[in-house]
Each structure stands twice: as structure tokens, then as C-alpha cells.
C-alpha positions in Angstrom: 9.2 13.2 -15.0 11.7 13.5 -12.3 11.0 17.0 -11.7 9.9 17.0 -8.1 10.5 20.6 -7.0 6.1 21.2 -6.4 6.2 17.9 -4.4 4.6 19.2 -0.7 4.2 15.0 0.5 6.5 12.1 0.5 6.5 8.5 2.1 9.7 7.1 2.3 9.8 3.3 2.8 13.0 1.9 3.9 13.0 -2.3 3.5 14.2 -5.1 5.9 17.3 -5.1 3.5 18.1 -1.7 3.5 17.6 -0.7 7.2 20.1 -4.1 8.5 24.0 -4.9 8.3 24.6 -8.4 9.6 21.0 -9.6 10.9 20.7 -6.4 12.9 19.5 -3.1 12.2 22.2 -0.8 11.5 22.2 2.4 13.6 25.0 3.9 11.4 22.3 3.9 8.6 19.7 4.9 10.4 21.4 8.1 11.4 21.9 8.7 7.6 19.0 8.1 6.1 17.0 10.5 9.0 19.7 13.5 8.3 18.6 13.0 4.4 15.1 12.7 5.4 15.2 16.0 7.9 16.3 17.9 5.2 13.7 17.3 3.2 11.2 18.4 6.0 14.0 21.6 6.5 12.1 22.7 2.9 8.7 22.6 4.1 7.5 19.0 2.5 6.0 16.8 5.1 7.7 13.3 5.4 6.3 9.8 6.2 7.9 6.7 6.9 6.7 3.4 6.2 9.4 1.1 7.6 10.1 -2.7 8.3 13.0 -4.8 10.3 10.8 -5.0 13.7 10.9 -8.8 13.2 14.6 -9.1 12.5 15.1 -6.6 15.6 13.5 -8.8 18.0 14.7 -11.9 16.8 18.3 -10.8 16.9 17.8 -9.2 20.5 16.5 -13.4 21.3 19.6 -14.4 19.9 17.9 -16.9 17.2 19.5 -17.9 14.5 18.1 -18.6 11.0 14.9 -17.2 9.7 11.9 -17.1 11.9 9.5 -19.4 10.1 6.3 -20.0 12.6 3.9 -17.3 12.9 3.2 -16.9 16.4 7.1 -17.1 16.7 7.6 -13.9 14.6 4.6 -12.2 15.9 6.6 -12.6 19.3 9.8 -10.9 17.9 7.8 -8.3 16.2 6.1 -7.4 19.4 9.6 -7.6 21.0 11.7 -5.3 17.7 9.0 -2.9 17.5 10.0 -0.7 20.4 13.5 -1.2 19.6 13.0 -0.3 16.4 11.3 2.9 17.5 13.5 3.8 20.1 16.5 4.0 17.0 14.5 6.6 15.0 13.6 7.9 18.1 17.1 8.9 19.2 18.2 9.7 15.0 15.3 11.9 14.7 15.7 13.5 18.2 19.2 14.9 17.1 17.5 17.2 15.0 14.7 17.7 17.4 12.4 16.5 15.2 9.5 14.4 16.8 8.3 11.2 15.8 4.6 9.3 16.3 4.3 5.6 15.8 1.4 4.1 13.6 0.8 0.4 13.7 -1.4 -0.7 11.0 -3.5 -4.5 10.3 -5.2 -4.7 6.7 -8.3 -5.2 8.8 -7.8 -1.2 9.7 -7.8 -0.3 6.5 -10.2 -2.5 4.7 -12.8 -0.9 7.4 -14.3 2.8 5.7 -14.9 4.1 8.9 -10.9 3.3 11.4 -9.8 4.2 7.4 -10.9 7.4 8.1 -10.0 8.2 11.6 -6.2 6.7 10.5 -6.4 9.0 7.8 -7.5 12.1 10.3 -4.9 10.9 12.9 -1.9 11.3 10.1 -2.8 14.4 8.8 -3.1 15.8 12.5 0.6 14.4 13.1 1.5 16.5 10.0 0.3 19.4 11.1 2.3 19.2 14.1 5.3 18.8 12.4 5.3 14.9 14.0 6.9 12.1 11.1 4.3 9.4 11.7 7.1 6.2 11.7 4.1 3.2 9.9 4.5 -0.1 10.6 2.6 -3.4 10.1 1.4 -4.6 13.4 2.7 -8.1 13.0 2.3 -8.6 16.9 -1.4 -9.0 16.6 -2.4 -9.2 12.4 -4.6 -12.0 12.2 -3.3 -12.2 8.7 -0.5 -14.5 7.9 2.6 -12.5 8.4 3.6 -10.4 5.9 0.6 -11.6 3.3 -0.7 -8.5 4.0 1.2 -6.2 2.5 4.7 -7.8 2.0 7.5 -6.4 3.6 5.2 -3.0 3.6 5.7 -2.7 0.3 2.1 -2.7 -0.9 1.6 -0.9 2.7 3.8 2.2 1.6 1.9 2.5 -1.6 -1.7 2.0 0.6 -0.6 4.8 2.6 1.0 7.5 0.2 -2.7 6.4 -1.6 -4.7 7.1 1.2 -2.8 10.4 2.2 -2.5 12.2 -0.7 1.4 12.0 -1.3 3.0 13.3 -4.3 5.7 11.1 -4.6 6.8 7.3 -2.7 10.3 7.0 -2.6 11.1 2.9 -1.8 14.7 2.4 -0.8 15.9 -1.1 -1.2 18.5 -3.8 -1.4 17.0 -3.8 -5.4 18.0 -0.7 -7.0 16.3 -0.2 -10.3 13.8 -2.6 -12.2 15.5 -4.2 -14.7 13.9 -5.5 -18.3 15.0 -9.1 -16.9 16.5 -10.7 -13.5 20.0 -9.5 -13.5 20.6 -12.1 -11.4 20.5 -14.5 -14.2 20.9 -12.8 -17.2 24.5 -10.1 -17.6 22.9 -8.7 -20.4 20.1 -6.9 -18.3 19.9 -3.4 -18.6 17.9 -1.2 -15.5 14.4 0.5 -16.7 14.6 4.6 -15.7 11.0 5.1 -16.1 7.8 3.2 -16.6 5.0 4.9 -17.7 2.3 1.9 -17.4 3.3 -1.7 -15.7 2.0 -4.1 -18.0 1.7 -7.9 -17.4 5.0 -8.3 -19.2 6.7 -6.1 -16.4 4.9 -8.2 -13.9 6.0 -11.5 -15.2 9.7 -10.2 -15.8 9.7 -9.4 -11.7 10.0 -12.7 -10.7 9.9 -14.5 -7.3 11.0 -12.9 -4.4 14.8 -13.0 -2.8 16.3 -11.3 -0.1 17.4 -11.4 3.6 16.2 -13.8 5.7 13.3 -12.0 7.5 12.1 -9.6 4.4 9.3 -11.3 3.0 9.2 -8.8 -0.3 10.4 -8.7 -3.7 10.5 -7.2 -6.6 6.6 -8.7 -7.7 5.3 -6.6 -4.5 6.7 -3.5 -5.3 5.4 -3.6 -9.0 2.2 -3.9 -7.1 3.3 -1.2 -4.7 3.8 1.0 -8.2 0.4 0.4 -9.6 -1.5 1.3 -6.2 0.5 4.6 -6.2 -0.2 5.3 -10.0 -4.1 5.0 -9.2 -3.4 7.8 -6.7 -1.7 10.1 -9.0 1.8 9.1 -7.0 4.9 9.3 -8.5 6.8 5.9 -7.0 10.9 6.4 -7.2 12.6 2.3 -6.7 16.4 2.8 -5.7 19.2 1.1 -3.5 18.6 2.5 -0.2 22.6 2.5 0.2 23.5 4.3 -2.5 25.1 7.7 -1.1 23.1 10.8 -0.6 19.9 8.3 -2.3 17.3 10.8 -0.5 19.0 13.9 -1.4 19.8 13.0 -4.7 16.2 11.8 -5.6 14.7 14.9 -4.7 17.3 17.1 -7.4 15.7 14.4 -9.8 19.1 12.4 -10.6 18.6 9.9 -12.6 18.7 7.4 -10.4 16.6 4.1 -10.3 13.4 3.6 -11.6 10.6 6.0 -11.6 7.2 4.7 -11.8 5.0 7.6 -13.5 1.2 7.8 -12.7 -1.6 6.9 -15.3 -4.6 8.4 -13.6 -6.2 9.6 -10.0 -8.7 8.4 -8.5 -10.7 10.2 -6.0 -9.7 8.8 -2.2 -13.5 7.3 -2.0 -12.6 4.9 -4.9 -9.0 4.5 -4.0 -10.2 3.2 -0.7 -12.8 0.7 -2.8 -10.4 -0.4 -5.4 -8.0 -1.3 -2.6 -9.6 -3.0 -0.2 -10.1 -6.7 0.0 -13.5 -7.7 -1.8 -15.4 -9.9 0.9 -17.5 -11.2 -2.2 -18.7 -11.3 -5.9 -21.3 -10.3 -7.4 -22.3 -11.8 -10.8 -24.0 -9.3 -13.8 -24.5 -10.2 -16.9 -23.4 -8.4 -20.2 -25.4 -5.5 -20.2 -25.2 -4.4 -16.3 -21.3 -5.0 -16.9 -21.4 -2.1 -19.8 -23.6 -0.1 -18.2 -20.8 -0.1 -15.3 -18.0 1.0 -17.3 -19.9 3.9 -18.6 -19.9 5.4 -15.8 -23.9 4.2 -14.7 -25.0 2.7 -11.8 -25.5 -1.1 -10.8 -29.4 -2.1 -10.9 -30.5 -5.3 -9.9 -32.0 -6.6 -13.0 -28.5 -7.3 -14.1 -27.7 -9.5 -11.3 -26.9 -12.9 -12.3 -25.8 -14.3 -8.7 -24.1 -13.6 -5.7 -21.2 -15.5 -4.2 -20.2 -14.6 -0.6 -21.8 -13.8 2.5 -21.1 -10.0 3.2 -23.3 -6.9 4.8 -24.3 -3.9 3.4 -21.3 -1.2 2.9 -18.8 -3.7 2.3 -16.9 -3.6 -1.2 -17.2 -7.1 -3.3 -16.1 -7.7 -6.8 -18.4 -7.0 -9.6 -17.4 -10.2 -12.0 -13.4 -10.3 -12.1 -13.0 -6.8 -13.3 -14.3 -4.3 -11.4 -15.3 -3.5 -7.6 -18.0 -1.4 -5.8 -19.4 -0.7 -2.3 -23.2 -2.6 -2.6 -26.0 -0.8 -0.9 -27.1 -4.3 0.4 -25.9 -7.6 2.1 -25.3 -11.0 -0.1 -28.8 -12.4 1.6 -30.7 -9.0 0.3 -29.2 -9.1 -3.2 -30.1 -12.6 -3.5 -34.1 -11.5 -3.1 -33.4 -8.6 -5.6 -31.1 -11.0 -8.7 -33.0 -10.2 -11.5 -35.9 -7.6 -10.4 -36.4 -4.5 -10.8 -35.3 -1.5 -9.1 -39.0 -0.7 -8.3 -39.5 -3.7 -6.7 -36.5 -2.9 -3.9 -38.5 -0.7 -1.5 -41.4 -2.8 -1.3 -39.4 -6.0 -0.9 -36.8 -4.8 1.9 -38.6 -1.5 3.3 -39.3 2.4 1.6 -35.9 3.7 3.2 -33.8 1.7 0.9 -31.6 3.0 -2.4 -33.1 2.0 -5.3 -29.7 0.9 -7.3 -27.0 -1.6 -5.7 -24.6 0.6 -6.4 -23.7 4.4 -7.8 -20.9 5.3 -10.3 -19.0 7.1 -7.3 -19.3 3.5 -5.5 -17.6 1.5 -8.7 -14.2 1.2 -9.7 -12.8 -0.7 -12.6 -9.9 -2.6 -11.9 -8.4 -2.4 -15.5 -8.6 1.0 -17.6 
């Protein structure tokens, strides 16, 4: 359970919280939290760091006071924290001549199969050159509403320790455990050590989000952080970033927060469907819907309708609880509702599948 001597990959994510002292980020901490995290690497592990506060960084350096509410406002101060923010694991890291590569991500990047895969070649590379990709949102130019994306990189450390193949997501915060209600209302509420499935009763206990003045996360995101890594086979570790020695005494599996253990593990192809933003729906009836969760493919005779414009290759929701990647666009699949699969090739051309979708295209969302 908290046994993570095997563990080869890990992606640290350090919080708006966490990483600032007074509205600004605090260097002191900095320099701590990369000595803890350079050991680690001194083993032989490889170390990612998904990490916020570019926002906070640039608005403090513009003197503003207050949170930064309007978008293109925050979009300026991330644009103007990012290379401050850089340039402070640049000179921690640099101490122990370690280099560092920054990665600026947009959901759009990640929602597309193909920039998924050349991110996903472009990290590994870094790793093999001993480089600590430092992964950020790019809030400068997301056309997402800040932080709706992933919130606060929570969800975005989870996508990424998903998408690389970590063993283990350590996610240092101002929160330091979950707890079995909000502490902050109840003195009776006693911290969780280990969840082996978040149910919707977890969910509903996380309640809304609180924090500094330019975090946007929470406790609700991080559950959701902890159920994209357990589809990935990731062990996810919550803890008070500030706690002494938190990295360190993580690894030598202290009991220490709240480790979220993994239910099952996708393969990366249906990670990357199940966690991508479904640009449609497509409606089946009963029997497609069965045949889908054992394991067979989609036909179009179970097509009841299609909701959506989308293209071919795109992911889209099959009802509410599954998604797939279709082997044909919204227009296409409206000729094909109802028809046979024999019928595809002479409607739309020879060269085309014969099924809207295979099992290794189809992921349920609940299991």
C-alpha cells in the first residue's frame, strides 16, 4: 500500500497554496521542496513536476492587489509569472546541476490523439536526458476559461502521470489528508489514510473549493485527480506540501496523508479516450449498449441518434456511460442510424470500417 520502493516514475504537483507565503512565491520553499525532489532522482527514479503559482507570480510582480478575476487580466499575469516562475526552479534545481525543460500544456493539446503523442514522445525524451520537465497550464493563451481546464493542475497532474506511465502522483497541498467530512466545519472529522475506490459519497463529502486567492482548486478536483490516476494504475499520495521532509518521508511510505490506491489500468489508447473531452453523443439502444460492455464492437444498427457535430477520429460519448473513438463524423452516422454494417461500404465508399467503433476504441466510464 505505501510500499513504494519498485516505484521507477513520479509526478509531483505542488499547488498555488503550497508553493506561496504572503501572495508571492516563496523561494525558501522552493529550494526545499527541489533538494527533496533531487534526491529522489539521486536513486535512479525519474521526476516530473506539474506545478502552479504563474498567475499569482505575475500579478504580485504588477503590484495588484486582490484576486485577479477577468480572464484576459490573468492570462496577462500568467504570461508575465511564467518565466519568473521558471527562472526560481531554474536557479533551485541548478544548485544541484540538475537541468530543467519547461512544458506548457492547453486541454486542446491533449484532447488532440496526434500533439497527445508527440507531448508524450517529447517527455519521455526529457527523461532520458536526465531533464525534469517543470508542466504547466498555458494560461497565457488557453482558450478555455482559466483554470476550467484542469483546476489548479490538479486534474492536469493526474492527465499527465496517466499519459506517462507514472507509478505514483504525489500532490502537495495547503489540504493535507482527505478527511470523512469538512474539518472546517465539523471538530469531530477524522483524516482518511487510504481509499481504495472514490465513491460518490467521497465525492459529495469534498465539498466546494477554498483556498488562496489565485488557486482555483479544491479538494472536489483532486478527488477527480485520484480517479484519473487510479484508471492508470497510479498510486495518488494527498499531503500538506509544508509538512517537513513531506517528499522524503512519502517515499519511506510514512503514514502520512491520504493514499489513493488504483482499481484497474487501462491501456494508454483508452486512457487517452476516457479522458478526453467528448465533442458529441451518440445514442444506442439497449442491446448495442450490452453488446459494448462485453467487450464487442459498436454496429450501426444500434444507433438510435446522434447529437453533435464531430469528424471522424474524434471521441464522443456513447449514451451517458461510456466513450469511444467513432470511425465516422456525426453527418455519416446519421446516414448509417439504424442499418446494417453491410450497407456502410456501399453508402460512404468500399475503404470504410464496417463497425463505428472496436472494443480497443470503447471505454466505459463506470466499472
Amino acid at each position: 500500500m505505501r510500499d513504494f520502493s519498485k516505484v521507477k516514475r513520479v509526478v509531483v504537483k505542488i499547488g498555488t497554496n503550497t508553493l506561496s507565503k504572503a501572495g508571492r512565491v516563496d523561494t525558501a520553499y522552493v529550494g526545499r521542496i527541489v533538494k527533496q525532489i533531487c534526491e529522489v532522482i539521486s536513486t535512479g527514479r525519474e521526476v516530473l513536476i506539474v506545478t502552479s503559482g504563474a498567475i499569482g507570480m505575475g500579478a504580485g510582480r504588477l503590484e495588484l492587489a486582490g484576486r485577479v478575476k477577468e480572464t484576459k487580466m490573468r492570462q496577462a499575469c500568467a504570461a508575465i509569472g511564467q518565466p519568473l516562475l521558471m527562472d526560481e526552479y531554474r536557479k533551485a534545481f541548478g544548485r544541484h546541476k540538475v537541468n530543467i525543460a519547461q512544458v506548457l500544456l492547453t486541454a486542446e493539446v491533449l484532447n488532440n490523439r496526434k500533439t497527445y503523442l508527440n507531448l508524450r514522445n517529447s517527455v519521455e525524451t526529457l527523461l532520458k536526458l536526465k531533464v525534469v520537465p517543470v508542466l504547466n497550464e498555458n494560461d497565457s493563451v488557453s482558450t478555455a476559461e482559466i483554470g476550467t481546464a484542469f483546476g489548479d493542475n490538479d486534474k492536469l497532474s493526474a492527465l499527465v502521470a496517466s499519459k506517462i506511465d507514472a507509478d505514483l502522483l504525489i500532490m502537495l497541498s495547503d489540504i493535507d489528508a482527505l478527511y470523512d467530512k469538512d474539518p472546517r466545519r465539523f471538530s469531530d472529522a477524522k483524516s482518511v489514510p487510504v481509499v481504495y475506490e472514490v465513491t460518490d459519497q467521497i465525492v459529495k463529502s469534498a465539498g466546494a473549493k477554498v483556498g488562496y486567492e489565485h488557486a482555483v482548486g479544491g479538494m472536489k478536483s483532486k478527488i477527480e485527480a485520484a480517479r484519473i490516476a487510479s484508471d492508470a494504475g497510479c498510486r495518488m499520495v494527498l499531503a500538506n506540501g509544508r509538512a517537513r521532509d513531506v517528499i522524503a518521508r512519502i517515499m519511506a511510505g510514512t503514514d502520512i496523508g491520504t493514499v489513493f490506491m488504483p482499481k484497474r489500468k487501462l491501456s494508454n489508447r483508452k486512457r487517452w479516450i476516457l479522458n478526453s473531452t467528448a465533442t458529441g453523443t451518440i445514442h444506442i439502444d439497449e442491446g448495442a449498449m450490452k453488446a459494448v460492455k462485453n467487450n464487442k464492437s459498436l454496429l450501426p444498427s444500434g444507433i438510435v441518434s446522434v447529437t453533435g457535430t464531430f469528424e471522424a477520429g474524434t471521441v464522443v460519448m456513447l449514451n451517458t456511460g461510456a466513450k469511444a473513438m467513432t470511425s465516422f463524423s456525426s453527418s455519416e452516422l446519421k446516414q448509417l442510424a439504424g442499418k446494417h454494417s453491410s450497407e456502410i461500404r456501399s453508402l460512404l465508399g468500399r475503404s470504410r470500417r464496417d463497425v463505428v467503433a472496436v472494443p480497443e476504441d470503447i471505454v466505459l466510464e463506470d466499472y
